[in-house]
DOVEX-252687 format. One line per 5 residues: their letters; for each residue z, y, x of C-alpha. Coordinates in nm, 2 decimals. Layout:
DOVEX-252687
A> Z:Y:X ~ ...
end
This chain:
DOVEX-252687
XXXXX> 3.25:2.69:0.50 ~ 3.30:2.46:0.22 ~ 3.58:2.50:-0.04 ~ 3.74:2.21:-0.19 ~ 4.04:2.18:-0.43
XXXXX> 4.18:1.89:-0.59 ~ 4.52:1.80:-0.76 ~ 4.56:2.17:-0.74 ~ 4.57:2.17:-0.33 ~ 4.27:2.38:-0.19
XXXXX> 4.15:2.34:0.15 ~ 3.80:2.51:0.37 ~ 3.66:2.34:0.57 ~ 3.39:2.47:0.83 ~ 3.08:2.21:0.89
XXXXX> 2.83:2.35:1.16 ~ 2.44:2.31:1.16 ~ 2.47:2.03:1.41 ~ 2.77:1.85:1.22 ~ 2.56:1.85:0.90
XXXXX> 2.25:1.75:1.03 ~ 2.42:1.42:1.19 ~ 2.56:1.32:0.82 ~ 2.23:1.37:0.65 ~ 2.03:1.14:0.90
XXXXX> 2.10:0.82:0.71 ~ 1.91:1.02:0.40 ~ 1.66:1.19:0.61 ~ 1.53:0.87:0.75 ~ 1.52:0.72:0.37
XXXXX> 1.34:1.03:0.35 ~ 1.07:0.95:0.60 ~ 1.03:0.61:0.43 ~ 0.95:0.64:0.12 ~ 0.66:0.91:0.22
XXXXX> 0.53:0.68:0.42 ~ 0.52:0.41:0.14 ~ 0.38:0.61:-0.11 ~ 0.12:0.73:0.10 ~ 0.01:0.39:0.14
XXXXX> 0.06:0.31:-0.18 ~ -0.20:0.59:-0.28 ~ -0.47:0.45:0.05 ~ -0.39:0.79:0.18 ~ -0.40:0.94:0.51
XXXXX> -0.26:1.27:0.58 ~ -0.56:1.46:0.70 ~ -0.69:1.37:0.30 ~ -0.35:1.58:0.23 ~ -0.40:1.91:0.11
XXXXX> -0.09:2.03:0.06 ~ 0.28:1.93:0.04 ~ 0.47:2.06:-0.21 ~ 0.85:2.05:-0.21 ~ 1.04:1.92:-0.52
XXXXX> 1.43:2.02:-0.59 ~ 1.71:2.16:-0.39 ~ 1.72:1.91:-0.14 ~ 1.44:2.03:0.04 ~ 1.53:2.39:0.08
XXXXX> 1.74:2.18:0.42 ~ 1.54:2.28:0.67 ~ 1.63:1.89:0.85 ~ 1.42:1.80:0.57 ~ 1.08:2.06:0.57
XXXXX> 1.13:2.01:0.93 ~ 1.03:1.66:0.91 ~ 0.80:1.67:0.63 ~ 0.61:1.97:0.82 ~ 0.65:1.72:1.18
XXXXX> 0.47:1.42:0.97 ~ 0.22:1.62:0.76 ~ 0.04:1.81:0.99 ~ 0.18:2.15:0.90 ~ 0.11:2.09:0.51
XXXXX> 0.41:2.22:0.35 ~ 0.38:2.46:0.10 ~ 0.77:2.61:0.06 ~ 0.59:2.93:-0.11 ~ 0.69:2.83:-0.49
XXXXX> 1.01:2.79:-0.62 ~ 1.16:2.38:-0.56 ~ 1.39:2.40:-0.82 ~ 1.08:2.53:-1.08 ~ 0.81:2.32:-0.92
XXXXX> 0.84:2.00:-1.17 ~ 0.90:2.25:-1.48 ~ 0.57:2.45:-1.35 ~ 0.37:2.10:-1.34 ~ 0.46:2.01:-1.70
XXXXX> 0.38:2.33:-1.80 ~ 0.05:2.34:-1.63 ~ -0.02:1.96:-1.79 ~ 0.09:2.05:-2.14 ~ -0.16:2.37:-2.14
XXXXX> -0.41:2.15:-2.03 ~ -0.34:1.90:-2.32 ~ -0.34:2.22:-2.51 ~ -0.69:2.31:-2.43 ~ -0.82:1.95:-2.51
XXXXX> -0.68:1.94:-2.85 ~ -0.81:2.35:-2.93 ~ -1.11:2.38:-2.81 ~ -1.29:2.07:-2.90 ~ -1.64:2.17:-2.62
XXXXX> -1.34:2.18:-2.34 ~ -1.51:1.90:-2.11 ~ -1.20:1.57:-2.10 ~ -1.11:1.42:-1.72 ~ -1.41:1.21:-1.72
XXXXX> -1.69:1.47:-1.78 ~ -1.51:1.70:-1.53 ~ -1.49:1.43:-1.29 ~ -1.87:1.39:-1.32 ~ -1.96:1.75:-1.29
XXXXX> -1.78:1.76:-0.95 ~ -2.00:1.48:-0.84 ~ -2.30:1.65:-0.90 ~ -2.18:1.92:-0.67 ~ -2.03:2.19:-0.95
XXXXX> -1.67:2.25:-1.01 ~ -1.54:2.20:-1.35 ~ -1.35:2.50:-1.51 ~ -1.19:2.59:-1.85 ~ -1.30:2.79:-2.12
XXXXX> -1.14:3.07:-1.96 ~ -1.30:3.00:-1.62 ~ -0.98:2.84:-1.43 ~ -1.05:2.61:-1.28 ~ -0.93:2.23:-1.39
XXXXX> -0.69:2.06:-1.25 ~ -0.68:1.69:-1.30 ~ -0.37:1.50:-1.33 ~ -0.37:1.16:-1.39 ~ -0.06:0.93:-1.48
XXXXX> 0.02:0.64:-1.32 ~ 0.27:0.36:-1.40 ~ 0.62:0.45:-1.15 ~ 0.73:0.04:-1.15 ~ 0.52:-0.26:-1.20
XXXXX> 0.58:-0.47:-1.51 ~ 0.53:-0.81:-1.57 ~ 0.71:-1.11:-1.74 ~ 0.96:-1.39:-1.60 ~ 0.77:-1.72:-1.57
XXXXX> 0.88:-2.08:-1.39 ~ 0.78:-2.17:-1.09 ~ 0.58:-2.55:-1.18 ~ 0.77:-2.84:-0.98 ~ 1.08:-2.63:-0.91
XXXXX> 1.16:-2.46:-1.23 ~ 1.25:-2.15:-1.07 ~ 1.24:-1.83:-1.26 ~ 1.09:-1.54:-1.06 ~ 0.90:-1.22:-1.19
XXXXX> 0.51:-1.19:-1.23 ~ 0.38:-0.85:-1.17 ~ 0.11:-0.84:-1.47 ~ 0.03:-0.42:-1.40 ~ 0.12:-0.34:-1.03
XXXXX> 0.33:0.03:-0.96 ~ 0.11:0.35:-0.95 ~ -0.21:0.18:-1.21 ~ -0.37:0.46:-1.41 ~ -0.21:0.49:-1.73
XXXXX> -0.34:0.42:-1.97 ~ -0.29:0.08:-1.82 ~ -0.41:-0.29:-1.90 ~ -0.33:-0.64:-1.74 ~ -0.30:-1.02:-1.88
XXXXX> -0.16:-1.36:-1.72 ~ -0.23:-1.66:-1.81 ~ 0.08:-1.92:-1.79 ~ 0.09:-2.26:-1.92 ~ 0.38:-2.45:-2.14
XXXXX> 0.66:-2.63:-1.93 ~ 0.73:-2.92:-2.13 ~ 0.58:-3.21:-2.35 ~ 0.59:-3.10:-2.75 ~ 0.76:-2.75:-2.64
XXXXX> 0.82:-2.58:-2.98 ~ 0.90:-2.19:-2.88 ~ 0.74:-1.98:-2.61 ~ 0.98:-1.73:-2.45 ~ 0.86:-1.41:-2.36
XXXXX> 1.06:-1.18:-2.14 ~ 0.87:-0.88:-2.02 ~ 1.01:-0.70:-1.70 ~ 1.00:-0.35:-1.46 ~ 1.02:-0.37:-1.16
XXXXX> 0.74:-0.43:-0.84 ~ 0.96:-0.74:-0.68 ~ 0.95:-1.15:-0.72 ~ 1.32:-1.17:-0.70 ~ 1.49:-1.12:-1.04
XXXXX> 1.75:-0.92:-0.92 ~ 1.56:-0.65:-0.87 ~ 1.41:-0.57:-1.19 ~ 1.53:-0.53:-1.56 ~ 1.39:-0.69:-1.85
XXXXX> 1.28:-0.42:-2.08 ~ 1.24:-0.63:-2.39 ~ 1.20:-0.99:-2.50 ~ 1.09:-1.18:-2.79 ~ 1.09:-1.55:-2.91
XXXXX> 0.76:-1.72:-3.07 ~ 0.73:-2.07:-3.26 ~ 0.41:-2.21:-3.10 ~ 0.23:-2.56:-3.18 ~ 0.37:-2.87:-3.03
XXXXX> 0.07:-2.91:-2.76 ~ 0.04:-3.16:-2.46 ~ 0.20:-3.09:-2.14 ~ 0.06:-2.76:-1.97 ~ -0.11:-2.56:-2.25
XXXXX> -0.24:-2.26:-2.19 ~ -0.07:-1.90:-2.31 ~ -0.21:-1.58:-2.24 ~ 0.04:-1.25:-2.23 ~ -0.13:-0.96:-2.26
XXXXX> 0.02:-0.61:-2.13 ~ -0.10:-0.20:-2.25 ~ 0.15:0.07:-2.13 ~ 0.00:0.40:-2.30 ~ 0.06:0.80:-2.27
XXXXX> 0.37:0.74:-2.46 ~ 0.56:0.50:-2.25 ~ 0.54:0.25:-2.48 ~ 0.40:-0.17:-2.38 ~ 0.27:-0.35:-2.64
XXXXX> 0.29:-0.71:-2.55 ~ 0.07:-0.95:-2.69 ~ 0.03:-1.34:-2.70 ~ -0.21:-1.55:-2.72 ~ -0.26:-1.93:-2.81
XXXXX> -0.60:-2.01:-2.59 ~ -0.58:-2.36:-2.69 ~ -0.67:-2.27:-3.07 ~ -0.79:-1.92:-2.98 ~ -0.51:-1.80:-3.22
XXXXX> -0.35:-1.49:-3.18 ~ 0.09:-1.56:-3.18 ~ 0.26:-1.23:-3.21 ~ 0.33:-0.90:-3.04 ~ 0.61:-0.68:-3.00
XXXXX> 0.63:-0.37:-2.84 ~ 0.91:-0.17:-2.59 ~ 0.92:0.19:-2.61 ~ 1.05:0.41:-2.31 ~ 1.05:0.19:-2.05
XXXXX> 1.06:0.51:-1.80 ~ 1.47:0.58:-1.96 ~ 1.73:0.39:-1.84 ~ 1.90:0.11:-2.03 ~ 2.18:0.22:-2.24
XXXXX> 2.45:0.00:-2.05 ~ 2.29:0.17:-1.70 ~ 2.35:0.47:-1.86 ~ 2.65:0.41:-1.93 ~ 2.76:0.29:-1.61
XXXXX> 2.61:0.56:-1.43 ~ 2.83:0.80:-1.66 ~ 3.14:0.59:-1.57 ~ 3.06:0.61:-1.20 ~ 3.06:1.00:-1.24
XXXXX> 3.34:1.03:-1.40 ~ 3.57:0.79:-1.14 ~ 3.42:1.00:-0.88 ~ 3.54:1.33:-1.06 ~ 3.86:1.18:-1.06
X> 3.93:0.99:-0.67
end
């Protein structure tokens, strides 16, 4: 029975199992997508899947560990808490950081991945055994280039979704016109051509030498720990380096999303 109450009228109303079920379908389905894509994404298959863990409120619906318990096999894990699960993995990450940084002999990711190939498992100072974690970019970025003959904008993925951060990529594009005197650089998140589905995270304008038709310019892409990209450009034609500029964040959402994402909570709040 839910209880609802609005321009002080308050009503119950009663929503069976069944009734439920049939208006979370739409979301269950979206549901069974995206597993599916980021197990691909990842070159997984399920009988590599250890375990499945379950992530926030949502999942305590058992619609929902029904079906990911139908598609994993019998993987899910519903023993820890979903609401403390991300809380627990930052802490678990952070007191691994914390380990590194105190106790300078602690072995890093790489030598612990290459005592597990030998065969031994590596563990902690305090014999636990480590876990490794490993970051990976959530969106692509890249940078808004012209398509040559059609002057078409469209988005060039420079560091595909789900790289290992820290991350590195470069493109080289080429100038679009005779004597061009300024190089626009808009860098972008996002995984898709179109340019309506991704955001340009930053952008900067550089003076470049008045060159032939077609020359060369390199952009060059590092997203660190910090979730910061330092962009960088390069003149290959006289192997200068142009400038740089960096965008810090790019994981947070834009001020003007966030503010229309506050907006759309509040009109919903009030209808």
């Amino acid at each position: 029975t839910v209880t609802l109450t609005a321009d002080g009228c308050t009503a119950s109303v009663a929503v069976t199992r069944s009734e439920f079920d049939d208006l979370c379908t739409g979301l269950l389905g979206r549901t069974r997508d995206i597993v599916d894509i980021v197990l691909d994404d990842a070159g997984l298959r399920w009988d590599r899947v250890d375990r499945v863990l379950l992530a926030g409120g949502a999942t305590r619906m058992p619609m929902v560990r029904g079906l990911l318990d139908r598609l994993s096999g019998g993987r899910v894990d519903a023993s820890p808490n979903p609401d403390e699960i991300v809380a627990r993995g930052a802490a678990i990450q952070a007191a691994l950081l914390e380990d590194d940084d105190a106790r300078a002999p602690l072995p890093r990711v790489a030598a612990a991945e290459s005592e597990a190939s030998e065969g031994s498992e590596p563990r902690t100072p305090t014999g636990m055994r480590r876990v490794r974690v490993r970051d990976v970019t959530s969106h692509g970025l890249g940078e808004i280039l012209y398509r040559r003959g059609t002057q078409q904008p469209y988005n060039k993925v420079i560091i595909p979704a789900n790289t290992p951060i820290p991350a590195r990529g470069s493109y080289v594009a080429h100038t679009l016109t005779e004597r061009q005197s300024v190089l626009s650089t808009k860098i972008t998140q996002g995984d898709d051509e179109d340019l309506d589905y991704v955001r340009v995270i930053g952008e900067q304008d550089f003076e470049i030498p008045l060159y032939d038709f077609k020359a060369p310019f390199r952009t060059s892409l590092l997203y660190d720990e910090n979730q910061t990209v330092s962009v960088e450009i390069d003149d290959l034609t006289s192997g200068r380096h142009i400038g740089s500029f960096a965008v810090r964040n790019v994981s947070n959402m834009a001020p003007q999303d966030l503010a229309q994402a506050t907006d759309r909570v509040r009109r919903t709040r009030v209808e």
